[in-house]
N, C-alpha and C positions, 0 to 999 in steps of 0.2 A: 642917380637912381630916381626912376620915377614912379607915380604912383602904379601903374603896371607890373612894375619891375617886385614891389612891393607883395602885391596881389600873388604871383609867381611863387615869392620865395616860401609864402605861408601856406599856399597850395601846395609846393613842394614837401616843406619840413610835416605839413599835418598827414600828407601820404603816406611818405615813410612813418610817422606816428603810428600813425593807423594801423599800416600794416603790419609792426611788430606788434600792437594791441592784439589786433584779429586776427593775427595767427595763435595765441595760446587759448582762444575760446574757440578758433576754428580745429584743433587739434582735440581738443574736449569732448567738443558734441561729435566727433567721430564723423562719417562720411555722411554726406547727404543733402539735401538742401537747408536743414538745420543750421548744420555748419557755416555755409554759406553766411545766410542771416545773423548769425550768435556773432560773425565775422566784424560783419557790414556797420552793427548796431553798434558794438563796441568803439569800432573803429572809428563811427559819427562821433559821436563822442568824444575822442580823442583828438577828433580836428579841430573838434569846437573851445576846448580846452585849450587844448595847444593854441589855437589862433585868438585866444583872449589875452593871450601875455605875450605872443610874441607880431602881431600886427603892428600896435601903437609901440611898441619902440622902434619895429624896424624904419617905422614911417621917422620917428625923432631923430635917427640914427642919419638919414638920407637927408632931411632936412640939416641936419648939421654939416654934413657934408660938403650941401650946396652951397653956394652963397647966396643963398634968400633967409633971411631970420625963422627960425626957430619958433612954432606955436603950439600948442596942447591943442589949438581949434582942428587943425588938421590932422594930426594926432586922432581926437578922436574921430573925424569925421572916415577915415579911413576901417577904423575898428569895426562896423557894421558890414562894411563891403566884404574885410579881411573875414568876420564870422560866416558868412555864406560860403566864400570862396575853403577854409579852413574845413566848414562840417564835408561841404562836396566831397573836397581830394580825400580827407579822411576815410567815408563811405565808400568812394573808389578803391582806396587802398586795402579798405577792409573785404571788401565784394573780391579781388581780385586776388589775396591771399588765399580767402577761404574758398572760392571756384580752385586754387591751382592745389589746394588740399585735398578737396571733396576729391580731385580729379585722379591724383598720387596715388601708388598702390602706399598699402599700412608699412609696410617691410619700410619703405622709406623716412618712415616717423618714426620708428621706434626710437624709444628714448633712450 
């Protein structure tokens, strides 16, 4: 695992975060560009969360793995990349929920 690999998987998990966030606020505001945004925002937020707890272990995780010793410096030095990368995919995930909502006829929402 390397620090790429890292970047990836927190890009990954905070999408899908995202996207289950910003579909219950994109279902809310109902159709429209509204949606969209209530989608998008949520969803930032849920990457950024998400990729606060789970960057710095994935990194501990890989480092353990490898055979090079084990540090918190790298740990965190990763954490800052991982929060950029995490709010993105999130915000993706969020924008692309609530675009494929806004887009849905209702009949297929109903709850």
């Amino acid at each position: 695992m390397t620090g790429v690999t890292v970047y990836s998987l927190v890009a990954a998990i905070a999408a899908v975060l995202g996207m289950i966030a910003g579909r219950v606020f994109a279902i809310e505001f109902g159709r429209g560009l509204k949606s969209i945004f209530a989608a998008a925002y949520i969803a930032a937020g849920v990457g950024l969360m998400s990729s606060i707890m789970i960057g710095p272990i994935l990194t501990l995780v890989a480092q353990y793995l490898s055979s090079e010793t084990t540090t918190w410096f790298d740990a965190l030095e990763v954490a800052g990349t991982s929060l950029l990368w995490g709010t993105a995919a999130g915000a993706a995930g969020g924008t692309a929920i609530g675009m494929a909502i806004a887009v849905l006829p209702s009949r297929w929402l109903a709850r």
